[in-house]
C-alpha positions as CSV (number, residue, x, y, z in Angstrom):
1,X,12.3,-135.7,-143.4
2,X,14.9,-132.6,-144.0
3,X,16.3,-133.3,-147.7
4,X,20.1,-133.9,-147.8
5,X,22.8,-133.2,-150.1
6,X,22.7,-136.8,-150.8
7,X,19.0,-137.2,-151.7
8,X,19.9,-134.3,-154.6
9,X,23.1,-136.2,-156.0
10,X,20.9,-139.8,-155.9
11,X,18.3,-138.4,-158.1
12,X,20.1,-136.3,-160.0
13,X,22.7,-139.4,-160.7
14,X,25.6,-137.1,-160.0
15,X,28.8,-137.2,-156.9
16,X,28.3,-135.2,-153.5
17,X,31.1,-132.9,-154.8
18,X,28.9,-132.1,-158.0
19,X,26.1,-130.8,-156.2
20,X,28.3,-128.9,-154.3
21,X,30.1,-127.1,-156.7
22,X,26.5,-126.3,-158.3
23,X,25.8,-124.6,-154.8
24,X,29.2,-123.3,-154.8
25,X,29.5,-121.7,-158.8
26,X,32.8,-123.6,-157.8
27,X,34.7,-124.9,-161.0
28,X,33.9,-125.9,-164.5
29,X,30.7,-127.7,-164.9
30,X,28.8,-129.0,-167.9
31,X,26.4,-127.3,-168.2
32,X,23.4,-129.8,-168.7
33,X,24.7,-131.3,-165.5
34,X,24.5,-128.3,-163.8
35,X,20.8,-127.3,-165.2
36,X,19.8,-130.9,-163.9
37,X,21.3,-130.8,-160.6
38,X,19.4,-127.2,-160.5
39,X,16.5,-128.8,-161.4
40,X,16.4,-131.5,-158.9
41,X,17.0,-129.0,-155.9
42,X,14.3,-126.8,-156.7
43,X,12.0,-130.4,-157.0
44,X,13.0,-131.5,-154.0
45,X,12.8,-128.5,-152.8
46,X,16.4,-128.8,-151.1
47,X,17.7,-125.9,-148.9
48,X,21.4,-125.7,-148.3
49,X,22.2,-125.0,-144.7
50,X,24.0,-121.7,-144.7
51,X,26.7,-123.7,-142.3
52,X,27.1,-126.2,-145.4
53,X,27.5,-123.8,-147.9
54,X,29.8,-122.1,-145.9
55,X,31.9,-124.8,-144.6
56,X,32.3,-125.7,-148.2
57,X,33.2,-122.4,-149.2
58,X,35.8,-122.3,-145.9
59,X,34.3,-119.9,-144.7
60,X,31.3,-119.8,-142.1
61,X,30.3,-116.0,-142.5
62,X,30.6,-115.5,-139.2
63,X,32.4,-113.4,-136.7
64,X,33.3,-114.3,-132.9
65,X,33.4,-111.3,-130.1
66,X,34.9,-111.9,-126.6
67,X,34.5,-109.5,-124.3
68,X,35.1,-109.1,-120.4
69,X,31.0,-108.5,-119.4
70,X,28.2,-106.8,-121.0
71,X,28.0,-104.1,-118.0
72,X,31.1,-102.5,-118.9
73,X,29.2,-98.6,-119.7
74,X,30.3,-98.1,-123.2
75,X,29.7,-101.9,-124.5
76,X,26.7,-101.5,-126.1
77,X,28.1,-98.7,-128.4
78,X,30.9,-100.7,-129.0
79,X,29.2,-104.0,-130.2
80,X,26.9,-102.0,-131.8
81,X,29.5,-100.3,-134.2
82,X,30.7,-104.0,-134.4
83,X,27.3,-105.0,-135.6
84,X,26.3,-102.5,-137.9
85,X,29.7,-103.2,-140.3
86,X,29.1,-107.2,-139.4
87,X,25.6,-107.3,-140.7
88,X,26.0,-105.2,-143.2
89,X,28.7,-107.3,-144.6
90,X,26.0,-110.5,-145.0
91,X,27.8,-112.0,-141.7
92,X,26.5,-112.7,-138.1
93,X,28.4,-112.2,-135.2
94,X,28.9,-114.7,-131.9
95,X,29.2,-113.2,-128.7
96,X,30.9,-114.6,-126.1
97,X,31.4,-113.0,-122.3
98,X,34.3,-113.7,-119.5
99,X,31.1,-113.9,-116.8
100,X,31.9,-117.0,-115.6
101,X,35.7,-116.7,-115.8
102,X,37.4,-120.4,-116.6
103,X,34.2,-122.1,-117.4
104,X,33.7,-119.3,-120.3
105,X,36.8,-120.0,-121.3
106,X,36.4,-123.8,-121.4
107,X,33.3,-123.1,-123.6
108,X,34.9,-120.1,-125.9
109,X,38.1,-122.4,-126.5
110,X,35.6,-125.8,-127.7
111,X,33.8,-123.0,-130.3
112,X,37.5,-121.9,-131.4
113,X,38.4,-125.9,-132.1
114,X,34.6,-126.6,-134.0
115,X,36.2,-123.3,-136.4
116,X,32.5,-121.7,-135.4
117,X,33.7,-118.6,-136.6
118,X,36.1,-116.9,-139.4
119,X,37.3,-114.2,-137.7
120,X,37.8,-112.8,-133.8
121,X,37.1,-109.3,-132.5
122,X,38.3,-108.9,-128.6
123,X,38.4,-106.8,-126.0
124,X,40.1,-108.6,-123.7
125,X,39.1,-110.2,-120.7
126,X,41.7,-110.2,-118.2
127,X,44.7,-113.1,-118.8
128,X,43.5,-114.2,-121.9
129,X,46.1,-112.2,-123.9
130,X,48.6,-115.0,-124.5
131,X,45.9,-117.2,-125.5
132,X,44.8,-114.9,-128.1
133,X,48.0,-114.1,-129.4
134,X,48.7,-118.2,-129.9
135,X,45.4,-118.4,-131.8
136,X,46.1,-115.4,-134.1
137,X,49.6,-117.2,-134.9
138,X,47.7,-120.3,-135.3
139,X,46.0,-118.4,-138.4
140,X,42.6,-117.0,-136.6
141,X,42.4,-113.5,-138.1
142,X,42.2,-111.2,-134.4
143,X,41.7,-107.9,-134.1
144,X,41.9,-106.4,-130.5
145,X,39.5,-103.3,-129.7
146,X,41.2,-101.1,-126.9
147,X,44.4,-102.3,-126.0
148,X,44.8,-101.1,-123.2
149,X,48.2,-100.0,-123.5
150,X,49.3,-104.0,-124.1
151,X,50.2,-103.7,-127.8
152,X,49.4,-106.9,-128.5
153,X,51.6,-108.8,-131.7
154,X,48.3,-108.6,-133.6
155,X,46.0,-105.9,-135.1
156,X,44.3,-103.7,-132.7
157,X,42.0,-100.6,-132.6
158,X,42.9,-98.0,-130.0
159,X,41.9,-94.2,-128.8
160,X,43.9,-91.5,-127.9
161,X,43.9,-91.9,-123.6
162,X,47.1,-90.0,-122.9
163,X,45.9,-87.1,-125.6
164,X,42.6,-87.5,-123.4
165,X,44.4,-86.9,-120.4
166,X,45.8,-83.5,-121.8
167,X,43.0,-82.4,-123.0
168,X,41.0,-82.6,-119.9
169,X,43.9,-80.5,-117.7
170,X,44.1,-77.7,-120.6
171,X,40.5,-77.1,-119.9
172,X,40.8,-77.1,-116.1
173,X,43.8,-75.1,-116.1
174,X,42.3,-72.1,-118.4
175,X,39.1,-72.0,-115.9
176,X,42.3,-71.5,-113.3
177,X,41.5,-74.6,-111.4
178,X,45.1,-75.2,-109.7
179,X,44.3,-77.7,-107.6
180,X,42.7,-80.7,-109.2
181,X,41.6,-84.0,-107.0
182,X,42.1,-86.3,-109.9
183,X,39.5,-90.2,-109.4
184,X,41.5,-93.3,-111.3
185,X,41.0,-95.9,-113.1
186,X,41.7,-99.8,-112.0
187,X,45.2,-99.5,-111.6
188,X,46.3,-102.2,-113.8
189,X,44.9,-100.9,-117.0
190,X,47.3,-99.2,-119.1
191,X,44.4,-96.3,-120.1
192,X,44.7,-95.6,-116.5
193,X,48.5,-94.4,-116.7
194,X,47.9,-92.9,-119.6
195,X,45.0,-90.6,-118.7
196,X,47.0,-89.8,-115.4
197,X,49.9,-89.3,-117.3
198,X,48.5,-86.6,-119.7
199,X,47.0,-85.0,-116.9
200,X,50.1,-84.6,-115.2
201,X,52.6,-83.6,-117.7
202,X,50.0,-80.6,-118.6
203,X,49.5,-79.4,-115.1
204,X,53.4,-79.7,-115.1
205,X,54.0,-77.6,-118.3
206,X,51.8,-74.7,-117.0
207,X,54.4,-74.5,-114.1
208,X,52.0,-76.4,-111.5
209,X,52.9,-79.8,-109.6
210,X,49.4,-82.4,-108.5
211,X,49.3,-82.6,-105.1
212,X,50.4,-86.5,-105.0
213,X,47.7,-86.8,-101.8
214,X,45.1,-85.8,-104.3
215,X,45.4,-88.7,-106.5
216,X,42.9,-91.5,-105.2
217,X,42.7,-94.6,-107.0
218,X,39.6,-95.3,-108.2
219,X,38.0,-98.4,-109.9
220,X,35.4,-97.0,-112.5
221,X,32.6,-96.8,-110.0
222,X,29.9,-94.7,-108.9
223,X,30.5,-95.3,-105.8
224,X,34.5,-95.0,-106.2
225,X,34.0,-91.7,-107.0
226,X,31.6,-90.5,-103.7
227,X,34.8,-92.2,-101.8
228,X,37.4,-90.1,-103.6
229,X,36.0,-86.7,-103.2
230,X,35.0,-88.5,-99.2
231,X,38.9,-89.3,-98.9
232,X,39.9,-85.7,-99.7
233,X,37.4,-84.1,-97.0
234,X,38.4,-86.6,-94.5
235,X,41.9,-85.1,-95.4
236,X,40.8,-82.0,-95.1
237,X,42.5,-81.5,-98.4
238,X,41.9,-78.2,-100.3
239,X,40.6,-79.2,-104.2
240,X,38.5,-77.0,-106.8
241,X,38.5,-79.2,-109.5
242,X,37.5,-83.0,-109.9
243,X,39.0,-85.2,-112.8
244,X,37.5,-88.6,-112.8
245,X,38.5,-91.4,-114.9
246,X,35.2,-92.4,-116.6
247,X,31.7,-91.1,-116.3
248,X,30.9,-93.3,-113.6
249,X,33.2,-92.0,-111.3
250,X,32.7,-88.3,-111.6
251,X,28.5,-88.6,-111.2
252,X,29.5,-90.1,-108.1
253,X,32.0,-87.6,-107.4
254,X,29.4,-84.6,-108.3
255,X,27.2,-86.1,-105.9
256,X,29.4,-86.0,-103.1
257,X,30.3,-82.7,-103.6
258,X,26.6,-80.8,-103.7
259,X,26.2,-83.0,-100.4
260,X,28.7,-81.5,-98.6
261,X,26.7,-77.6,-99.8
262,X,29.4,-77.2,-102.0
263,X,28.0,-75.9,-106.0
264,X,29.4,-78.0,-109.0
265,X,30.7,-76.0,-111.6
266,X,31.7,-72.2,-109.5
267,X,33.4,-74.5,-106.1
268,X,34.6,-77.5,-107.7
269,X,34.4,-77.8,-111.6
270,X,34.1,-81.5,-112.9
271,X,35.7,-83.9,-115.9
272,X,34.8,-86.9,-116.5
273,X,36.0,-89.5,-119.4
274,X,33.8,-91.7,-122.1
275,X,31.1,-89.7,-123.2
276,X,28.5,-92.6,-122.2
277,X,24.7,-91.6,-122.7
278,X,24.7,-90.8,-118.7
279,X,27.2,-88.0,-119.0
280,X,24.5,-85.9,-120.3
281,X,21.9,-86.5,-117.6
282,X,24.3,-85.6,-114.6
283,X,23.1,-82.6,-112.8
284,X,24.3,-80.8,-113.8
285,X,25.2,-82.3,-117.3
286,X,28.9,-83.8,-117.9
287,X,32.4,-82.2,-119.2
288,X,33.5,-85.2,-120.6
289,X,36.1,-86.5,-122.6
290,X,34.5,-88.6,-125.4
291,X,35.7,-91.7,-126.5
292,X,34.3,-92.6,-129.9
293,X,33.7,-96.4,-129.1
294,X,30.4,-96.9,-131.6
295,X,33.4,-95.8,-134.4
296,X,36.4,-97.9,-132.9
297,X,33.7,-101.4,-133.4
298,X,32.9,-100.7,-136.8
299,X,36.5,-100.0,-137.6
300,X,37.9,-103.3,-135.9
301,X,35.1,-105.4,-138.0
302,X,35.9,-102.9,-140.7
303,X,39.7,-104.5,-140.8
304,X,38.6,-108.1,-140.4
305,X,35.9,-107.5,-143.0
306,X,39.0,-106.1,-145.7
307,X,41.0,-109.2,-144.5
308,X,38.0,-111.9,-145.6
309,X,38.1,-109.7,-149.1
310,X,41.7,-110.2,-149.3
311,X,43.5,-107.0,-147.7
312,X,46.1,-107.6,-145.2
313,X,45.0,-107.1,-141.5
314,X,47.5,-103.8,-140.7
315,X,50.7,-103.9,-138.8
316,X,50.4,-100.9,-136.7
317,X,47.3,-99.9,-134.5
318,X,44.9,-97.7,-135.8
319,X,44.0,-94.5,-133.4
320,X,41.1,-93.0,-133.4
321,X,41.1,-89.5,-131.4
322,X,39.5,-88.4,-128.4
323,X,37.4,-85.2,-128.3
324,X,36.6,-83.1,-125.3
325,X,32.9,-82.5,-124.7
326,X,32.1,-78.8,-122.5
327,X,28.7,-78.9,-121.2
328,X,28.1,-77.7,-117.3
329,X,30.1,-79.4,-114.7
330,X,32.8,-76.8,-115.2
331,X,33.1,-72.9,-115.0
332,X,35.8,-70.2,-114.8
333,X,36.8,-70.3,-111.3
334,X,34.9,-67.2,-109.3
335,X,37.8,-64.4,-108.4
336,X,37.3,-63.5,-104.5
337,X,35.3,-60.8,-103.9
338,X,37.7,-58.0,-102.4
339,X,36.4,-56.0,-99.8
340,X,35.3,-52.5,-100.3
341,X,37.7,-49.9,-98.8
342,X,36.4,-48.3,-95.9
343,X,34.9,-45.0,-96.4
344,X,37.5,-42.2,-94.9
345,X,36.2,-40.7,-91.6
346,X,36.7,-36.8,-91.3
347,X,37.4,-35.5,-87.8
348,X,35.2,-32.7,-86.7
349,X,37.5,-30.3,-84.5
């Protein structure tokens, strides 16, 4: 039989409440009391559950995280930056997906009502925004990582897509690659305006307009990026440069290109976005614009972790910038070869 809280306060002759402050150091105890409620525990050998304790503290020493699916490329670093602040804090985290769309909901929403958690850390599944935002009124401290361009009305941790974006077309441009074939992102998400965005206000400021037939919309893929550089063939549209929306998308894209003969970086120069492990193990190996999402999970758990010790959750979102990573996939452009004059003939009269 498990000892209860109960079985220490009957033999020790003292209330429920007493033994709990004992657990607790909560309020002023005598102290003969106290050393006798001690006692008893360590006879009994009574173990408080770390739910108790915590539910008596109001606190559970645990933190929630929703995300949209565990696939996404760069989720692992996230959680893992989420994880390593987390644990280190004496907490445990409790993950929840968006796999299984309503029914996850149904089962994330009965956790939120049982107060299985302290805190929330999100990035968020599609249409559950509103829902968040009434919890966080509701009190639940919620701190959104990646926003997506939503600026939501609570606490969020967000990168620098639109700097991204610009930083990606400077490097293009100075390898004089004019005519860019530029891979989306699902059109929906905000980072996907913004990335497109920075691109084209750069070209625009070095004098050159993107050929509007040489955006495709992509959808993060491997796959969506084979069809991009596919849809620009079929269109027999003239590109030397490739700038695709996550990694994904521009392996796929170098692909296509070396299958059509054509050499990746000296014909067609590639940029991807994200910086995932992969980037590096393209042939050949990824320009890239990195996205430091190990740093943006340890700073959203960073925030709730200040809030539990009593520092108010920020008002404004905290940006963390976006570096551009040079490795293979692009090159100078080649300057045609101009043909040799032809040697003068002399006339023999």
């Amino acid at each position: 039989m498990s000892i209860t809280i109960a079985d220490v306060a009957a033999r020790a002759g003292v209330s429920k409440t007493t033994v709990s402050r004992v657990l607790n150091g909560k309020g002023e105890l005598d102290l003969r009391t106290a050393e006798r409620v001690r006692a008893v525990i360590a006879e009994l050998g009574y173990v408080p559950s770390a739910r108790a304790v915590g539910l008596a503290r109001g606190r559970t020493r645990v933190v929630g995280m929703l995300v949209p699916s565990l696939t996404w490329p760069w989720m692992g670093e996230v959680l893992q930056g989420a994880v390593d602040v987390v644990e280190s804090e004496g907490y445990g985290l409790l993950l929840f997906t968006f796999n299984r769309g309503a029914e996850s909901m149904h089962q994330f929403a009965s956790q939120v009502s049982s107060q299985s958690f302290d805190g929330l850390l999100v990035i968020e599944p599609e249409g559950t925004l509103t829902y968040i935002e009434q919890l966080h009124a509701r009190g639940l401290p919620v701190v959104l990582i990646d926003d997506r361009d939503h600026r939501p009305q609570f606490p969020s941790v967000a990168t620098t897509n639109y700097a991204g974006g610009q930083s990606a077309a400077r490097h293009l441009i100075e390898l004089g690659r004019h005519r860019p074939l530029v891979i989306t992102g699902v059109e929906r998400f905000g980072c996907t305006h913004e990335r497109l965005d920075g691109f084209r206000d750069t070209y625009a400021e070095a004098g050159i307009e993107l050929d509007p037939r040489l955006v495709f919309e992509g959808d993060f893929t491997h796959e969506s990026g084979r069809r991009g550089v596919q849809h620009a063939l079929d269109q027999r549209l003239d590109f030397d440069a490739v700038f695709a929306h996550n990694d994904l998308s521009a392996g796929g894209a170098i692909q296509a290109v070396r299958e059509t003969g054509r050499n990746v970086p000296n014909d067609v120069s590639v940029v991807g976005f994200d910086d995932i492990p992969y980037a590096q193990h393209t042939e050949p190996p990824l320009t890239t614009v990195h996205q430091p999402m190990r740093q943006m999970g340890q700073a959203a758990a960073r925030m709730l972790m200040g809030y539990f010790g009593g520092t108010p959750l920020p008002e404004e979102p905290q940006v963390l910038p976006t570096t551009l990573i040079v490795r293979s996939s692009t090159a100078p452009k080649p300057t045609p070869r101009t043909s040799a004059p032809a040697p003068a003939v002399r006339s023999h009269h």
